[in-house]
C-alpha positions in Angstrom: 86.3 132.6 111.7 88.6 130.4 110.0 91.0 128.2 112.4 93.5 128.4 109.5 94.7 131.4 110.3 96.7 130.7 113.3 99.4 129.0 110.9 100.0 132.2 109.4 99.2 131.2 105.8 99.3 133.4 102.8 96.3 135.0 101.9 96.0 132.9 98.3 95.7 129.7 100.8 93.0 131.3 102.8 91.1 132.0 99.9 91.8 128.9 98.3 90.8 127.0 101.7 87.4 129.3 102.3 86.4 128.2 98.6 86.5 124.1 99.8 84.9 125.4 103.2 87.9 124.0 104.8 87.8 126.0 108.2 88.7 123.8 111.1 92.1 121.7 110.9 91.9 117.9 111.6 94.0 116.8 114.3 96.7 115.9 111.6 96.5 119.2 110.4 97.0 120.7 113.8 100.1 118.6 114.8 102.1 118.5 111.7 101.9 121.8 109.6 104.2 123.8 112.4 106.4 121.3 112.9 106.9 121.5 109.0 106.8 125.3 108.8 109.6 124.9 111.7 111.9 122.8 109.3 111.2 119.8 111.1 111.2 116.4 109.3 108.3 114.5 110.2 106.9 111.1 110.2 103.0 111.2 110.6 101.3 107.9 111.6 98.0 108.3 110.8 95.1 106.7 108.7 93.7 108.0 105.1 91.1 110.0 105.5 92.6 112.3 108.4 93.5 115.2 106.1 97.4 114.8 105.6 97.3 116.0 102.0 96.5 119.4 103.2 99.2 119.0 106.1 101.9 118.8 103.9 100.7 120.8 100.7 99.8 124.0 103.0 103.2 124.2 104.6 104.6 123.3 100.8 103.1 126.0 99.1 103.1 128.4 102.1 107.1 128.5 102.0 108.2 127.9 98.1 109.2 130.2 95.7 106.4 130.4 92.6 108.6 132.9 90.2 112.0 130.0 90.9 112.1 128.1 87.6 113.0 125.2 89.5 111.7 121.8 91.3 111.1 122.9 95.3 108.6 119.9 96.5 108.9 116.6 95.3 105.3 114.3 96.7 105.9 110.6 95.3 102.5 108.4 96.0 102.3 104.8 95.4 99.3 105.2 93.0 98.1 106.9 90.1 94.3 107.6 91.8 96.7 108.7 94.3 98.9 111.1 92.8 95.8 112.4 90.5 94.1 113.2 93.8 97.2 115.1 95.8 97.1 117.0 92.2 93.9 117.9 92.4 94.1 118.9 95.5 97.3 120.9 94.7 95.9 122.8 91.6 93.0 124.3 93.9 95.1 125.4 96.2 97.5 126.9 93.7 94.2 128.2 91.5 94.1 131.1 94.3 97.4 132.6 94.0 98.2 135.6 91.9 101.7 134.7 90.5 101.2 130.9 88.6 102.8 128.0 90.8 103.5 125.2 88.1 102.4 122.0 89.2 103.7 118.7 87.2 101.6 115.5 87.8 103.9 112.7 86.2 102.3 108.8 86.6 103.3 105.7 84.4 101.1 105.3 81.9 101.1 108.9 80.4 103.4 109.9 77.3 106.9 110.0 78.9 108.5 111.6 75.5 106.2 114.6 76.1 107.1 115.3 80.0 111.1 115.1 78.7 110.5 117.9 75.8 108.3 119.9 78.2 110.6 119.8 81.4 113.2 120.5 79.0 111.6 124.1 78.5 110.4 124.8 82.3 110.6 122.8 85.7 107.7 123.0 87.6 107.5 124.2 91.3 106.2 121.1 92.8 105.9 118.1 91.0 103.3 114.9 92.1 103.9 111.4 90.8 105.2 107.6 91.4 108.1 106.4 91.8 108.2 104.9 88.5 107.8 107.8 86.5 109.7 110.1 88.7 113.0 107.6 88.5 112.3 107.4 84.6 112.2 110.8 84.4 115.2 112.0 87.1 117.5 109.1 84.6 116.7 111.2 81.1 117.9 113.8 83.2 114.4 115.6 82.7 114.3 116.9 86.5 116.2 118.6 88.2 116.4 118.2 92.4 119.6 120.6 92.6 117.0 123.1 94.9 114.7 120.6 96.0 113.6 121.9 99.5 111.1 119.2 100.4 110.4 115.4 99.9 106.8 114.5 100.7 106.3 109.7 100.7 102.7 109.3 100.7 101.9 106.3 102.0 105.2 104.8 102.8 103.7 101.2 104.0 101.8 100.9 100.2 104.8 101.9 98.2 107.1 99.3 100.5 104.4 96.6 99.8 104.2 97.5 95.8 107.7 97.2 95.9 108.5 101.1 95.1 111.0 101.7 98.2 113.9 101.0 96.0 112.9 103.7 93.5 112.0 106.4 95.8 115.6 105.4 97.7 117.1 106.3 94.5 115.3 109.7 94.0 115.7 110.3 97.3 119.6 109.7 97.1 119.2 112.4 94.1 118.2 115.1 96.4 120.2 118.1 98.6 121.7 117.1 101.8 120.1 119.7 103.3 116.2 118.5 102.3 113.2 118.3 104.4 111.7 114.9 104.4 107.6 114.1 104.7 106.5 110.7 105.0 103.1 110.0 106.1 101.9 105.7 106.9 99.3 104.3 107.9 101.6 101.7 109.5 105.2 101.6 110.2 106.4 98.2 108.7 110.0 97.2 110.2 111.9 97.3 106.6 110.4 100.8 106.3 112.4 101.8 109.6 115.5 100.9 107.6 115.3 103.6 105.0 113.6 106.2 107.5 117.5 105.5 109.7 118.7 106.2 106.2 117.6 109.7 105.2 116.2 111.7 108.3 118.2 112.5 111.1 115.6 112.6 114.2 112.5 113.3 112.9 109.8 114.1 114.5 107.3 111.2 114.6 103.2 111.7 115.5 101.2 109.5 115.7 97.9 110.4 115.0 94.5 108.9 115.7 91.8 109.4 113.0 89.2 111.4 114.1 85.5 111.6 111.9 83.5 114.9 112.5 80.4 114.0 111.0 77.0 115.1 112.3 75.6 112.0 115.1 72.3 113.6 112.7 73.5 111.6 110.1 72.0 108.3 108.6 74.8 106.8 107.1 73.1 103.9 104.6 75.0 101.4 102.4 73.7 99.6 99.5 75.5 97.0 97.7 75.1 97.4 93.5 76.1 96.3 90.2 77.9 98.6 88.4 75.1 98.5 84.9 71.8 99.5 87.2 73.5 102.2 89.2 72.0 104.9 86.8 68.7 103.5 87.5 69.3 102.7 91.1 70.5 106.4 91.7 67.6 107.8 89.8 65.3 105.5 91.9 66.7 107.2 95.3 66.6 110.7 94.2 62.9 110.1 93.2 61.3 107.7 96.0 61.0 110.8 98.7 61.2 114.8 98.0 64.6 115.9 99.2 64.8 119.2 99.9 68.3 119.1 97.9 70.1 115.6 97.0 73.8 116.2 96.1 75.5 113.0 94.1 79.3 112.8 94.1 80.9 110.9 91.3 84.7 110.4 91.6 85.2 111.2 87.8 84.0 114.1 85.4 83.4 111.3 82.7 80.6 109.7 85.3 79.3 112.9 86.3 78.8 113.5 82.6 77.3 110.3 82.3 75.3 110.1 85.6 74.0 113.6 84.7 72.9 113.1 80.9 70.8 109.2 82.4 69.0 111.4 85.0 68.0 115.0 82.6 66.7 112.0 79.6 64.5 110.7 82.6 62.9 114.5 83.0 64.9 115.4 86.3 66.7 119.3 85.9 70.0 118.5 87.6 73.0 121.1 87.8 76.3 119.6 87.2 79.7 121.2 88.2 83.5 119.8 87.8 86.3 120.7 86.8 85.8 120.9 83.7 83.0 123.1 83.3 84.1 126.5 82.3 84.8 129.1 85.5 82.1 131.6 84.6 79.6 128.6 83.4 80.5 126.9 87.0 79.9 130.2 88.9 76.5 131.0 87.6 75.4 127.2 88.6 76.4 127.4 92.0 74.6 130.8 92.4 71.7 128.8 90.6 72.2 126.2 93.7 72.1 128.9 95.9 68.8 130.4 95.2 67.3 126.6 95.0 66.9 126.3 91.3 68.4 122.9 91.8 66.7 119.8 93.4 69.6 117.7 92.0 73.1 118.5 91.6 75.8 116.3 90.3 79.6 116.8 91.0 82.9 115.7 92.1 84.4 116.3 95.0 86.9 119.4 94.4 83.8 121.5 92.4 81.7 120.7 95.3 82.9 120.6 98.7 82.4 124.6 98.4 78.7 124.2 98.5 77.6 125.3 101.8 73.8 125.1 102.3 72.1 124.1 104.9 69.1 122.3 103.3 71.4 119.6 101.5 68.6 116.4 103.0 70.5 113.7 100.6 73.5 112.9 99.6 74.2 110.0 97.5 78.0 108.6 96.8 77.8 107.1 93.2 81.1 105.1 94.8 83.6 105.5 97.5 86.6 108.5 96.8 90.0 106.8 96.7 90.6 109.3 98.9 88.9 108.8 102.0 89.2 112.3 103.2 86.7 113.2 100.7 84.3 111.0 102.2 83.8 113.6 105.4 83.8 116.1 103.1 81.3 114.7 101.2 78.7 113.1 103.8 79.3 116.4 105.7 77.1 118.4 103.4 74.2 117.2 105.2 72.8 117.3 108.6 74.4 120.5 109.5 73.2 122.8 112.2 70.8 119.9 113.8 69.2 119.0 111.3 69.1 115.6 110.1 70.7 114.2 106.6 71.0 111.1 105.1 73.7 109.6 103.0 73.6 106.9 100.7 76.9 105.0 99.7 77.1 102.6 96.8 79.6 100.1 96.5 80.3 96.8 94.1 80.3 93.1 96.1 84.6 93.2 95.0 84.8 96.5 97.3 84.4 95.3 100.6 87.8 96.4 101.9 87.3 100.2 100.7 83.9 100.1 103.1 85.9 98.1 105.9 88.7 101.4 105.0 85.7 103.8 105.4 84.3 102.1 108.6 87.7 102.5 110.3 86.7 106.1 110.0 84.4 105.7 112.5 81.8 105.8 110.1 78.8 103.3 111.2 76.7 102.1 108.0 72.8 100.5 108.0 73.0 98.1 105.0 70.0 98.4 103.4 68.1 97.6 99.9 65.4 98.4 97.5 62.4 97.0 98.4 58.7 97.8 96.8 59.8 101.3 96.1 61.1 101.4 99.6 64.4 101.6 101.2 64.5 98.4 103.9 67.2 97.1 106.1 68.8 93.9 104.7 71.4 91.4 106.5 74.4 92.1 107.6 77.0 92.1 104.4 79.6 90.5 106.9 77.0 87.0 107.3 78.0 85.5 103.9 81.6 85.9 104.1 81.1 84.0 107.7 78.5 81.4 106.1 81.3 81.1 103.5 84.2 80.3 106.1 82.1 78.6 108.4 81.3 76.2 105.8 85.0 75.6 104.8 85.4 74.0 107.9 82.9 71.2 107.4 84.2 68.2 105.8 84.0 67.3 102.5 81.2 64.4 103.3 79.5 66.4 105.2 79.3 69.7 102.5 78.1 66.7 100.1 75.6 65.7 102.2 74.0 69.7 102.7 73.9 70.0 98.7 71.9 67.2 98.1 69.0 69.2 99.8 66.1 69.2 97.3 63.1 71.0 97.4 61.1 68.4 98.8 62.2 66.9 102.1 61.8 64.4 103.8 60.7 65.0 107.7 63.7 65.2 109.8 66.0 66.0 107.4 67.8 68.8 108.7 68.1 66.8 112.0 70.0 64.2 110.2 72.5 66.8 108.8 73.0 68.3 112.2 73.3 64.6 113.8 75.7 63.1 111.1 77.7 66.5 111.3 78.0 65.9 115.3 78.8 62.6 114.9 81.9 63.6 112.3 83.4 65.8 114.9 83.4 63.2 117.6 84.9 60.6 115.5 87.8 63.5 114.3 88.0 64.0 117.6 89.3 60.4 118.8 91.4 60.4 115.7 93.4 63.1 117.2 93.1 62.2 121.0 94.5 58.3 119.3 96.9 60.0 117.0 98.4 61.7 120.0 98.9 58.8 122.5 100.4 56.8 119.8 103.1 60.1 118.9 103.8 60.4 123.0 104.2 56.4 122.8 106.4 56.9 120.4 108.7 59.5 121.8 108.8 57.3 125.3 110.5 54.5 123.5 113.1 56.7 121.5 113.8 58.3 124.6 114.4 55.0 126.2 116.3 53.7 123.6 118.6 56.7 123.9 119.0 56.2 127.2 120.5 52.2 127.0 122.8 54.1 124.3 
């Protein structure tokens, strides 16, 4: 049974939502999309990753009118990855309904003159963009917000810190008085509170905790890569064991493409599905994955989150999503029913803060690496950031005295280092227990001299 049903949602968004194997709602989901199919403006506090796209587009698309040649949901997002994924995620949904909901996806970057001459013809139902483009767009007088019904901020704290609140306060100010308004944080900066007083009159704010539901059956590995021997290093992975069926999720088309043509020219038969595979071609490979013709598939995240086989035994992430949501998705294709899984993430050394994002999850990763055609645990990735800052604290001297290490030393060498370091922090030590019984002599006599004034 799907747990969807109990928000009495069309039945395009129950297909839609069976074909991306959604069937329980996050704890997100389960707060939020009544209080928005009651009317209610709301302000959700929660992490990315927790599933709010789908609390706010389900509600959106459950209640708007797809025959209205007008603008009915306006989502701003701080981001272009951002507002290409709520798209995404928007065209699936809509992809299920029988009458054609229009969907306009409008991010700087992209040919403005175009968006004008095509608005100009037809407004979209719901349109997905950042504030840039949507203020550029609302002052040609392209849109029109006359029937805007709802006004989804995705992550409000972002677009204050990119310095976008000033744009969506002027799009918002363009809107009915009578408008719905979404806004979903991480965090609920103080200047953020301002414009919240501004525009919704007692919302309803949740606060929800970010809850992971992936298999304790899971081996969750990490290995740190460089971006021109992923191909190999992927290839490497699928090949060292026999996985019963290895899925690898690529955040682009283009490097599914890519990852897909590397891994056929080294003699692997890998399936590939995305979006951009034709519906029939993409229907006949995942019956192909079905039946097991497949070893190796490659995809992205909205052609693949469908797949629902048990034997999935590897799953490899070519990179982290931007959105974090699909990384449950993802990671939860394997070790399902028991059974164990393992998943592989690969990140660049400039991408620690998207694991650090990920680990907030709840997601606990083994750093390991390549060794000998074997897959070995290595050090912790946090120990050279702390060797790093640890060392920042020595002085100068004392750093000059570590690099003059050469590879033959003299006996007792490292004892001298730890001796002349010791003996630096006692003298620094007395300097400051001097320096402050000289500044308290020094306030005694200006108070006494005060005083005889």
């Amino acid at each position: 049974m799907n747990e969807f049903q109990k928000f009495n949602l069309k039945p395009f968004l129950m297909t839609a939502l069976d074909e991306i194997n959604f069937k329980t709602p996050t704890p997100v989901q389960d707060k939020v999309i009544p209080l928005i199919a009651d009317g209610k403006s709301v302000v959700g506090q929660s992490q990315t990753g927790s599933g709010k796209t789908h609390a706010f587009l389900l509600p959106i698309f459950n209640n708007i009118d797809p025959e209205l040649n007008a603008i009915q949901a306006v989502i701003t997002t701080p981001s272009r990855e951002l507002a290409y994924q709520i798209y995404e995620d928007a065209k699936q949904l809509a992809s299920a309904s029988e009458v054609k909901i229009e969907i306009g996806n409008y991010v700087g970057g992209t040919d403005k003159k175009r968006q004008v001459e095509k608005l100009g013809h037809h407004q979209p139902a719901i349109i997905i963009g950042t504030p840039g483009r949507v203020l550029d767009l609302l002052k040609e007088r392209a849109l029109n917000f006359r029937q805007v019904k709802y006004m989804v901020i995705d992550e409000a704290d972002m677009t204050l810190d990119m310095g976008f609140l000033n744009a969506v306060d002027q799009i918002a100010a363009a809107m009915p008085s009578k408008l719905q308004i979404l806004v979903f944080s991480a965090t609920i900066p103080q200047r953020l509170n301002v414009f919240l007083k501004k525009y919704m009159d007692h919302p309803v704010i949740e606060e929800i905790p970010t809850e992971t539901t992936i298999s304790p059956t899971i081996k969750n590995i990490l290995i740190s890569t460089k971006s021109s021997g992923k191909n190999n290093l992927i290839y490497k992975l699928l090949t060292m064991g026999e996985p019963y069926l290895a899925l690898v999720f690529t955040n682009t088309k283009e490097r599914a493409d890519e990852l897909t043509d590397y891994l056929k020219a080294q003699g692997l038969d890998v399936a590939k599905i995305h979006g951009g595979i034709q519906p029939r071609e993409r229907k006949r490979i995942m019956k192909d994955i079905h039946r097991l013709r497949y070893q190796y598939v490659v995809a992205t995240d909205l052609a693949a989150r469908g797949i629902d086989i048990d034997g999935v035994s590897l799953v490899i992430n070519d990179d982290i999503p931007t959105d974090l949501e699909f990384f449950i998705h993802r990671v939860g294709r394997t070790g399902r029913n028991g059974m164990s899984g393992t998943a592989i993430t690969l990140y660049m050394p400039n991408e620690e803060d998207k694991v650090a994002d990920v680990e907030k999850m709840g997601i606990t990763f083994l750093p390991q690496q390549i060794r000998n055609n074997e897959l070995v645990d290595t050090y912790d990735r946090d120990r050279r950031q702390t060797r790093r800052l640890s060392q920042k604290k020595l002085d100068p001297t004392m750093i000059g005295m570590v690099k003059k290490k050469k590879k033959k030393v003299k006996p007792g060498y490292k004892r001298r280092i730890r001796k002349a370091i010791s003996e630096k922090e006692i003298r620094d030590r007395r300097m400051e227990q001097h320096q402050a019984v000289r500044e308290a002599k020094k306030a005694k006599i200006k108070q006494s001299r005060n005083k005889r004034r």
